[in-house]
N, C-alpha and C positions, 0 to 999 in steps of 0.2 A: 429578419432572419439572419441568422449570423454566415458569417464569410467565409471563405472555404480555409484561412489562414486558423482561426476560431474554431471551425470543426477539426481540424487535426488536431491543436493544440489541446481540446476537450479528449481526443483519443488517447493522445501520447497521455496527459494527466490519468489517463483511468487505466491506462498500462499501467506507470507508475505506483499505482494505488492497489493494484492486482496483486494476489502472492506474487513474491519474486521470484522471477525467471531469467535467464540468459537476456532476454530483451530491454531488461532494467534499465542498465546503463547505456544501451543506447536510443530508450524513450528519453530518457533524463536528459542526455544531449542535446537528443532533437528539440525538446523542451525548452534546454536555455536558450538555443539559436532564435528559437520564434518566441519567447518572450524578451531577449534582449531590447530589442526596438520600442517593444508596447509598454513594457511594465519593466525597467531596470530592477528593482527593488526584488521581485518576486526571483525574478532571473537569478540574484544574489543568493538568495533561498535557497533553491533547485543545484547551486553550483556547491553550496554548503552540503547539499545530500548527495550529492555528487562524489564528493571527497569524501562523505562518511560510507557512503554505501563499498566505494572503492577499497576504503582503505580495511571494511572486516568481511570483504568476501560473500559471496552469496548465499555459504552454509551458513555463516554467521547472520547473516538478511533474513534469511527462511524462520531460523530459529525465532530470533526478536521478533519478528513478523505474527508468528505465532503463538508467540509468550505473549505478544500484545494483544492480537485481534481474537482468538481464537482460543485461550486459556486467561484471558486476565475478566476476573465478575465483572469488573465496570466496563467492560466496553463488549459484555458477549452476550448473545440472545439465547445460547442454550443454556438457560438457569438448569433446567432438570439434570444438566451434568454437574453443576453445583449443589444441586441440591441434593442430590439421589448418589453422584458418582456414578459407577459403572454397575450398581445394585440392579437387581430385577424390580425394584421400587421406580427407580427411572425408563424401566417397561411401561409399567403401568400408567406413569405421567405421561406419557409421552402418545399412548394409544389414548 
């Protein structure tokens, strides 16, 4: 069973990974703090998105966020808005 250092740090990671919100950056933190010790390497990571996420703002986070997860074919599960658009064709698929 993992340790209660481990279950946060599984939390604050699945913040991070959530649309972004006001909480971003201060999962991210909590995040280097408890992996500095365990894992230096990953910390370095987390401290690199740290600085990028700081440096284009959260409407800029949101946007990217959604151009990636949520609008790009290769990484989205609603084909039928690819494939149909906003058509009454992607009614049909969808029912």
């Amino acid at each position: 069973m993992a340790d209660n250092v481990t279950k946060r740090l599984l939390h604050l990671l699945a913040d991070v990974l959530e649309y972004p919100s006001e909480s971003l950056l201060a999962s991210t933190r909590q995040c280097i703090e408890l992996l500095a010790g365990r894992n230096p390497e990953a910390a370095s990571e987390m401290k690199a998105f740290l600085s990028f996420a700081e440096s284009i703002g959260l409407n800029k986070l949101e946007e990217t966020y959604t151009g990636m997860f949520d609008m790009a074919p290769t990484s989205n599960v609603y084909a039928g808005f690819f494939l149909f658009g906003e058509s009454h064709k992607r009614g049909l698929f969808l029912v």
